[in-house]
C-alpha positions as CSV (number, residue, x, y, z in Angstrom):
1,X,50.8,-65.8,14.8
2,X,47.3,-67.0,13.0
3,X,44.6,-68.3,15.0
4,X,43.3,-71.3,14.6
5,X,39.3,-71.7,13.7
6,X,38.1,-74.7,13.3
7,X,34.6,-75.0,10.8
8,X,31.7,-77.8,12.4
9,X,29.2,-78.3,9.3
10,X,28.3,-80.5,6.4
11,X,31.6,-79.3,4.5
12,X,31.1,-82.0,1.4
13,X,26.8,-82.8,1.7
14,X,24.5,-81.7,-0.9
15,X,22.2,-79.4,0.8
16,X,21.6,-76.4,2.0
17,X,23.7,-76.4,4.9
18,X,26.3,-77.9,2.9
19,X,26.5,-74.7,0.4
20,X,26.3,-72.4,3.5
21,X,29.5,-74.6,5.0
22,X,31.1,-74.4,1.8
23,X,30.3,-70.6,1.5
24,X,31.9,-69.6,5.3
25,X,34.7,-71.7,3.8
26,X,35.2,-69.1,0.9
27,X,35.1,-66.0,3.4
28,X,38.1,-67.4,5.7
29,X,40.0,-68.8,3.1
30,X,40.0,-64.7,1.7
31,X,42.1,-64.2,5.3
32,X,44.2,-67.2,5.4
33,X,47.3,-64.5,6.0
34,X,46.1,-64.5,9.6
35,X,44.0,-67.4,9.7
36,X,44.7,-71.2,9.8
37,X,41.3,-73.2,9.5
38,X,40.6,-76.5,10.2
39,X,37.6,-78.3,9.1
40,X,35.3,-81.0,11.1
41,X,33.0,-82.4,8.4
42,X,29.5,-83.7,9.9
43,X,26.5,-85.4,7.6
44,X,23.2,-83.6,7.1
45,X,20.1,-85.9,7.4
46,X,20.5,-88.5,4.3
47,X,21.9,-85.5,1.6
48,X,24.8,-87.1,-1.0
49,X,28.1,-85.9,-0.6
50,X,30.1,-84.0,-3.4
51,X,32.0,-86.4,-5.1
52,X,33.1,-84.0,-8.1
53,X,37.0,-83.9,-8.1
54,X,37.7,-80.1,-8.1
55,X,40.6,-77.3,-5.8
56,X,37.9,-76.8,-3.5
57,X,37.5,-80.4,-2.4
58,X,41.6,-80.9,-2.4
59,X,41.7,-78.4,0.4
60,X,38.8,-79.4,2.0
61,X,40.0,-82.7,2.3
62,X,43.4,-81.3,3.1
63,X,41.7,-79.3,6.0
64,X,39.9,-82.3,7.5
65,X,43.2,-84.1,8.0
66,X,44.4,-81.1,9.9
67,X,41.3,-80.5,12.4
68,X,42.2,-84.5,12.5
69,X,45.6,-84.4,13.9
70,X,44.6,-80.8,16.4
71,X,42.1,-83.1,17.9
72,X,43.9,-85.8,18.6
73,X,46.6,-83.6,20.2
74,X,44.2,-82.3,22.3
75,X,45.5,-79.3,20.8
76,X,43.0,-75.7,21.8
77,X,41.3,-73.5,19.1
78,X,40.6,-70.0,18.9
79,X,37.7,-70.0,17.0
80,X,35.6,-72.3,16.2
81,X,32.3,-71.8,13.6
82,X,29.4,-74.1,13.9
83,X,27.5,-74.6,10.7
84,X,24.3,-76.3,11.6
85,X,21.0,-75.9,13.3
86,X,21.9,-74.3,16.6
87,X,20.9,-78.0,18.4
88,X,24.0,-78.7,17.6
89,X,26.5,-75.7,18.7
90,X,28.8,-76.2,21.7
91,X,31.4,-74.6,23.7
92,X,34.3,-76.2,21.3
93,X,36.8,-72.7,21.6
94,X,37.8,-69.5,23.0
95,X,35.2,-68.0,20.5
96,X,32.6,-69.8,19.4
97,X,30.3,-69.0,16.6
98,X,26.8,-70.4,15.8
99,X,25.9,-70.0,11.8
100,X,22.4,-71.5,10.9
101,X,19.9,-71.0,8.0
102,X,17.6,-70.3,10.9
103,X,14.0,-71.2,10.8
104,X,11.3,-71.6,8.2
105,X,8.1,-71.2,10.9
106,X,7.4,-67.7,12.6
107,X,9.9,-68.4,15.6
108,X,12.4,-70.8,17.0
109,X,12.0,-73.0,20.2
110,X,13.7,-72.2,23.5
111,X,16.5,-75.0,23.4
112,X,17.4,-72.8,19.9
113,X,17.6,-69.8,22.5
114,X,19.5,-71.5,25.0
115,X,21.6,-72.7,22.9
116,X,22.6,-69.4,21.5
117,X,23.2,-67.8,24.7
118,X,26.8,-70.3,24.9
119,X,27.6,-68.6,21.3
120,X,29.8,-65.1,21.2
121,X,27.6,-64.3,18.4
122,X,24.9,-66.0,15.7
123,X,24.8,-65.4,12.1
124,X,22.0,-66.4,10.4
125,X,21.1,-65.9,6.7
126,X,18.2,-64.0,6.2
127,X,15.8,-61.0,8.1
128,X,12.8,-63.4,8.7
129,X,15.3,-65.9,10.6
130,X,16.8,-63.1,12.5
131,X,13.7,-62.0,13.7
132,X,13.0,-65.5,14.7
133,X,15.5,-65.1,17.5
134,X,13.3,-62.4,18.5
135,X,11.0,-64.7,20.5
136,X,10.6,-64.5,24.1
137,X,9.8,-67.6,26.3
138,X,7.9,-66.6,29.7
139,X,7.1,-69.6,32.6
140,X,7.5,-70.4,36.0
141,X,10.1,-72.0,37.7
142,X,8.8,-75.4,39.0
143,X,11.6,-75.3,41.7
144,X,11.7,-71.4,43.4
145,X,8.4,-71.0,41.5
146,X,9.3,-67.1,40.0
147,X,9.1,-66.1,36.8
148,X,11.7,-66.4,34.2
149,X,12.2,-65.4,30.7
150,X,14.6,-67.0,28.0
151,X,15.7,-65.3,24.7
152,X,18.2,-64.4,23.1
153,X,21.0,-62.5,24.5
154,X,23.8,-62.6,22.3
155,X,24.0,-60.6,19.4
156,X,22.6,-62.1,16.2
157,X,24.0,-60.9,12.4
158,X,22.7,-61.2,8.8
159,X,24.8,-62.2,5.9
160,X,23.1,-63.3,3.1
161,X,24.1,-65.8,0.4
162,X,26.6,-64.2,-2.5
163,X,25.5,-64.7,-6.1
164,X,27.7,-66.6,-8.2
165,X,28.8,-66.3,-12.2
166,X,30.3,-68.8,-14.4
167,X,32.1,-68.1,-17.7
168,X,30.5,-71.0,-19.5
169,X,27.4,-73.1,-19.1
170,X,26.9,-77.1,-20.3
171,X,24.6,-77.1,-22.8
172,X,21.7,-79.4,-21.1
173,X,19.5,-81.8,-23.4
174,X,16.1,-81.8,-21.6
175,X,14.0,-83.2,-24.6
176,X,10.8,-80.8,-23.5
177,X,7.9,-81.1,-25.6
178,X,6.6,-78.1,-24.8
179,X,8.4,-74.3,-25.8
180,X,6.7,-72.7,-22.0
181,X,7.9,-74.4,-18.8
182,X,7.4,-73.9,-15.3
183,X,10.7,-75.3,-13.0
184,X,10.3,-76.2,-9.0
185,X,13.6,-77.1,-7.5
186,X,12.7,-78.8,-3.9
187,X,13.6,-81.9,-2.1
188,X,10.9,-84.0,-1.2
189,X,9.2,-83.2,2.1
190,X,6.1,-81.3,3.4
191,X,7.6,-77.8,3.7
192,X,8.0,-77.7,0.2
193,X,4.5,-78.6,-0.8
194,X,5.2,-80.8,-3.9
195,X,2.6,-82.8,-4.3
196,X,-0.2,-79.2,-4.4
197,X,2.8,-77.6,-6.3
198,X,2.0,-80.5,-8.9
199,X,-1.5,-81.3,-8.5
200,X,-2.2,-77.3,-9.3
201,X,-0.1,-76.9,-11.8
202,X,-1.8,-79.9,-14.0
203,X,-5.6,-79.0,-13.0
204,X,-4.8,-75.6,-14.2
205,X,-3.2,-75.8,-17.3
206,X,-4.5,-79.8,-18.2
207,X,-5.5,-78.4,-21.4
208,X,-2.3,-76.0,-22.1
209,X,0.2,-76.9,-24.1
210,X,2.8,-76.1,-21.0
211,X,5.2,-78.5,-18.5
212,X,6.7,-78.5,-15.5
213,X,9.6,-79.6,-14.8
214,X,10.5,-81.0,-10.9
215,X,14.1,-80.9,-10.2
216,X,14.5,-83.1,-6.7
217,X,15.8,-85.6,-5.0
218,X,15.1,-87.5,-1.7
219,X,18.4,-88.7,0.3
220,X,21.3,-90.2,-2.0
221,X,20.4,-90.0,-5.4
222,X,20.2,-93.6,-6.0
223,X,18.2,-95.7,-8.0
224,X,15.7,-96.8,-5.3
225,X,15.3,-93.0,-4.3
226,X,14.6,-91.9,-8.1
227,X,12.2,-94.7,-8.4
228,X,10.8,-93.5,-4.9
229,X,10.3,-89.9,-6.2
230,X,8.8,-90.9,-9.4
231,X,6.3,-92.9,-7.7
232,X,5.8,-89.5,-5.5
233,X,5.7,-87.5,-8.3
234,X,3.2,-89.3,-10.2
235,X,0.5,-90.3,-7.2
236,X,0.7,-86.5,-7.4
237,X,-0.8,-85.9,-10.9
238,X,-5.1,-85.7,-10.9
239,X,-6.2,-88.5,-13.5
240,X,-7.4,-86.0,-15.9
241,X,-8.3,-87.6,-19.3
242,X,-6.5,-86.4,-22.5
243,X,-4.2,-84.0,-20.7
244,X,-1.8,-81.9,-23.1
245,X,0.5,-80.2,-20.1
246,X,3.5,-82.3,-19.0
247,X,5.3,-83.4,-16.2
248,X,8.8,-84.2,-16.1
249,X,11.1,-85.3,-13.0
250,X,15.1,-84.6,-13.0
251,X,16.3,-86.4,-10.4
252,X,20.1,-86.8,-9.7
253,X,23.4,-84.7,-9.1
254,X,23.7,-82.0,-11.0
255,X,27.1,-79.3,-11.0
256,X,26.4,-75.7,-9.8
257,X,26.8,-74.7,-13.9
258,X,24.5,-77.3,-14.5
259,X,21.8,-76.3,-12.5
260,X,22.4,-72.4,-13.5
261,X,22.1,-73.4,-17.0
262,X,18.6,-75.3,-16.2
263,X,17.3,-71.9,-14.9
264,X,18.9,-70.5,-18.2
265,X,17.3,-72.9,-20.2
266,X,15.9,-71.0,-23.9
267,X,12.1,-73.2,-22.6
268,X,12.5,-72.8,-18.6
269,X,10.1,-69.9,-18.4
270,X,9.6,-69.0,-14.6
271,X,10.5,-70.5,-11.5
272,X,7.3,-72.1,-8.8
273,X,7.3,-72.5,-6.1
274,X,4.7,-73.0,-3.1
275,X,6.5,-73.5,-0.4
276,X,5.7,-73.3,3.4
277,X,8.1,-71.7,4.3
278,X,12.2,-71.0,4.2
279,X,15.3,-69.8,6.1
280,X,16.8,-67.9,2.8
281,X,15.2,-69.9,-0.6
282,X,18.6,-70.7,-2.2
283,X,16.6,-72.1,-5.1
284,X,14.3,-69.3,-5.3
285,X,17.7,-67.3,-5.2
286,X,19.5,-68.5,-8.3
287,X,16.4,-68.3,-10.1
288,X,16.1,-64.4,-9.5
289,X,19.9,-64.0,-10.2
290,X,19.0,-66.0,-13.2
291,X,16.4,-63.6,-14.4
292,X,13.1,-65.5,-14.5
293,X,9.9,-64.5,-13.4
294,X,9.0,-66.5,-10.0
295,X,5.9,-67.5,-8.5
296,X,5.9,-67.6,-4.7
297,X,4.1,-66.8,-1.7
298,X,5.6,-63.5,-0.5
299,X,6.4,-65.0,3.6
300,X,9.8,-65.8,5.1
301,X,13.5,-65.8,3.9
302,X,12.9,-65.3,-0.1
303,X,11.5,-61.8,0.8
304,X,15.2,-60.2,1.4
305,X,15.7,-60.7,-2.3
306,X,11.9,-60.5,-3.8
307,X,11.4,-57.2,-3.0
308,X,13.7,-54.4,-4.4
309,X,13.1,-50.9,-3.0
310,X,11.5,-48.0,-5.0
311,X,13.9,-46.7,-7.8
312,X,12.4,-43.4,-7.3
313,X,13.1,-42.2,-3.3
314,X,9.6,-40.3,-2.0
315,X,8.6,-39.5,1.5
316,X,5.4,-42.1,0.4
317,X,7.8,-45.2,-0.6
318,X,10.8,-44.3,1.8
319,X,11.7,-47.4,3.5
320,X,9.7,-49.6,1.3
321,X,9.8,-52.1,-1.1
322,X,8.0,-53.4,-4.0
323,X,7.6,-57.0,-4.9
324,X,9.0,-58.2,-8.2
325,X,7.6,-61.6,-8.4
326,X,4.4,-63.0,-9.1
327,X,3.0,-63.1,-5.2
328,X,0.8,-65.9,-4.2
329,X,-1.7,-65.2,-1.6
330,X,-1.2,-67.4,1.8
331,X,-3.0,-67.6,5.5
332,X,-0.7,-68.3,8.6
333,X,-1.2,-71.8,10.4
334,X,-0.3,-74.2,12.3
335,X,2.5,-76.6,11.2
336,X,0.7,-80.2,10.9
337,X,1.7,-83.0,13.3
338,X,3.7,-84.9,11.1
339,X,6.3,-82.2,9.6
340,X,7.1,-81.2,13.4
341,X,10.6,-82.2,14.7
342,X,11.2,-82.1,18.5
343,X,13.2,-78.8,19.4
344,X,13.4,-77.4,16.3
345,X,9.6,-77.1,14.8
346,X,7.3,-77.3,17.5
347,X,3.7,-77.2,17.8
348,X,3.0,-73.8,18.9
349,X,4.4,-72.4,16.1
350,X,3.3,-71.0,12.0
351,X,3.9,-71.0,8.6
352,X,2.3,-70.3,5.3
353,X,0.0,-71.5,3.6
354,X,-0.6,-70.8,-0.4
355,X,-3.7,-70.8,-1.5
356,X,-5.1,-72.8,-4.5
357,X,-6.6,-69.6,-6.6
358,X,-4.0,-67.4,-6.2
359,X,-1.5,-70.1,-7.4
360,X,-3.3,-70.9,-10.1
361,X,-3.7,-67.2,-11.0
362,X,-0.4,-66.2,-10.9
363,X,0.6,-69.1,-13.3
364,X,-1.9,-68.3,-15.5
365,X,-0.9,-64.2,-15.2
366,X,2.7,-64.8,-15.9
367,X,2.3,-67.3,-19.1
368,X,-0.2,-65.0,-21.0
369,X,1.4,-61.7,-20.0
370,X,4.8,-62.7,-20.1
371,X,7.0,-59.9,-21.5
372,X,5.4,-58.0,-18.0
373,X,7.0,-60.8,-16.0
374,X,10.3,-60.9,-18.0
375,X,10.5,-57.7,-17.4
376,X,10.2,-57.4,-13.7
377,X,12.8,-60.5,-13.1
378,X,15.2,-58.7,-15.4
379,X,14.9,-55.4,-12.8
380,X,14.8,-57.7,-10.0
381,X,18.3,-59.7,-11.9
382,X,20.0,-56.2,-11.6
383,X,19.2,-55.2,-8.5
384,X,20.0,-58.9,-7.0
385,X,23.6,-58.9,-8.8
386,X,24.5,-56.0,-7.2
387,X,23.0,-55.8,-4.0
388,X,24.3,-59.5,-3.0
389,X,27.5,-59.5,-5.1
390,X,30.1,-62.1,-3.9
391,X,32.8,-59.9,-3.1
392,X,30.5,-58.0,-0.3
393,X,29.2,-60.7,1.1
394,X,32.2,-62.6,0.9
395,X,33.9,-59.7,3.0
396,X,31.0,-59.0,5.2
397,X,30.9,-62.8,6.4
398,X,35.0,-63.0,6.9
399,X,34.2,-59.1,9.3
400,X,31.6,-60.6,11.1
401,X,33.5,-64.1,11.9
402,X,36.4,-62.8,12.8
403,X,36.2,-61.3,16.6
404,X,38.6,-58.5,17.8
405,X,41.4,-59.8,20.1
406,X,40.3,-58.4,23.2
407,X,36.7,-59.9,23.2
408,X,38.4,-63.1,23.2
409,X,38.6,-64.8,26.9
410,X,40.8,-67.8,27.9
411,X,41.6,-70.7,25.7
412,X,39.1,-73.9,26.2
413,X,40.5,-77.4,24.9
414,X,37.7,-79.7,23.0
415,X,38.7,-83.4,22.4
416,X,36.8,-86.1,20.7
């Protein structure tokens, strides 16, 4: 008899969470023989939804209707996997799951430990957010007044995002002026760092025949948010007279082959980036399975994929890795007061912090020495294809979701 799992997470948004729905999706629908899933769509912050017609979306939408009618039955599950920051997990199942991007700062908050502790397992997609989980909470309690301690107790797992191919790519008409292009891919917010990203870019090369090209949006891709981002974009730019470097905006949806073909693109150079901090980088991701160089501060998630270990295997380099990217220098800080979000980023915690010079170096390093660079993301292209091939991560996802039959204890019902 299959067991039932249901799948909590933004099955259909546009966002990061959304592909890493869509991507435990792919790894149970490899062991539908034994497995019947049902799917509870939830929205992530303002992020469009997928509106492509496609197979994928025809089952999805099949599956909602199914976790529909369970629900309403009152009918228990199995399994059940919860996509989404771990806020959100509950006791939905006989087995419950919790699957988060994990966290961009240097640990998580104790309701993120807590809420952990009601999961069977956690499986989070990269090293740095693992070792978030890490953190240990000491205090008093105000009512016996002993000590206590919270962390995590459960075990937590990494499986890391799959690369993907496609057999053809859409040509894309960009109309760049310039032959040498810099891309950031980033949604608007302080994390990401836009407006120095920008700012930088332009005071550095303001005399260079170069561009930049921003692809972003804000919440739904519509008119008022492209007209918002534009404004964003170009309070961004210093007034520098006669300026030859460009900057362009892309804003809207874009297909999966259509954004792999913008980091294919014969005048997208290199990928920037100067961001605070992330759980994995999917961005940063695509453009090393892409094969351009990338400039990036060398903290958090992206350094599971930056770093390649030594081809040659010495007692000096055994263990380590070397960085195949352009690496931007950074200090550790404080998150400011106004990226904070209660629970999640609080204000005890860190994360990085680029630093003007070395951003503008490493541009600067990668444009005029760029058959070094090319060569370094074509080594770091190999290694990436291979190391994080879909197949094995598809398979070592599907293992690690699926729990063996005698860990699981008595059936729970969740209703609506």
């Amino acid at each position: 008899m299959k067991k039932t799992v249901l799948v909590r997470g933004p099955a259909l948004s546009q966002s990061g969470y959304g592909e890493h729905t869509r991507f435990v999706l792919r790894a149970l629908r490899t062991r539908e023989d034994e497995l019947d899933i049902h799917i509870l769509p939830t929205k992530w912050g303002e992020t469009g939804w997928l509106a492509t017609p496609s197979e994928d979306r025809t089952w999805i939408d099949q599956r909602v209707n199914k976790a529909a009618i369970h629900l309403q039955q009152k009918l228990p599950y199995d399994i059940s996997v919860q996509v989404t920051i771990p806020n959100e997990w509950q006791d939905m199942a006989a087995v419950n799951i919790g699957v988060t991007a994990g966290i961009e700062t240097n640990k998580v908050s104790p309701l993120w430990l807590h809420r952990a502790n009601f999961m069977k397992k956690v499986i989070t997609i990269s090293e740095h957010s693992k070792n978030g989980f890490k953190t240990e909470y000491r205090g008093t309690n105000p009512n016996g007044g002993e000590a206590v301690e919270l962390g995590c107790d459960v075990p937590v797992e990494v499986t890391h995002y799959p690369v993907k191919t496609f057999d053809e790519l859409p040509e894309l008409e960009l109309n760049l002026e310039h032959d040498f292009n810099y891309l950031a891919v980033a949604q608007w917010g302080p994390r990401k760092n836009i407006q120095n990203l920008i700012r930088w870019f332009v005071e550095e090369n303001h005399d260079e025949e170069v561009g930049l090209v921003v692809k972003m949006s804000l919440k739904n891709n519509s008119v008022v948010d492209r007209e918002f981002a534009l404004e964003q974009v170009e309070r961004s730019i210093p007034d520098i007279p006669d300026r030859k470097c460009k900057v362009y905006l892309l804003h809207g949806d874009m297909s999966e082959s259509e954004m792999h073909a913008l980091y294919r693109h014969p005048k997208v150079k290199a990928m920037v980036s100067l961001t605070h901090g992330e759980g994995f980088g999917l961005p940063l991701f695509e453009a090393a399975y892409s094969g351009l160089p990338i400039v990036a501060p060398g903290w958090s998630g992206q350094c599971d994929f930056l770093y390649m270990p030594f081809e040659s295997k010495t007692k000096k380099n055994s263990g380590k890795r070397k960085a195949m990217f352009a690496e931007v220098d950074y200090t550790l800080g404080p998150v400011p007061k106004h990226a904070l979000w209660k629970d999640v980023i609080e204000n005890d915690m860190l994360w990085c912090y680029p630093t003007e010079g070395s951003f503008k170096l490493r541009m600067r390093q990668v444009r005029k020495n760029y058959s070094k660079w090319s060569t370094k993301a074509e080594k770091l292209q190999a290694w990436v294809c291979e190391e994080f091939r879909a197949d094995k991560m598809v398979k070592k996802l599907a293992d690690s979701i699926l729990v063996k039959e005698e860990s699981v204890s008595k059936i729970k019902v969740f209703s609506l």
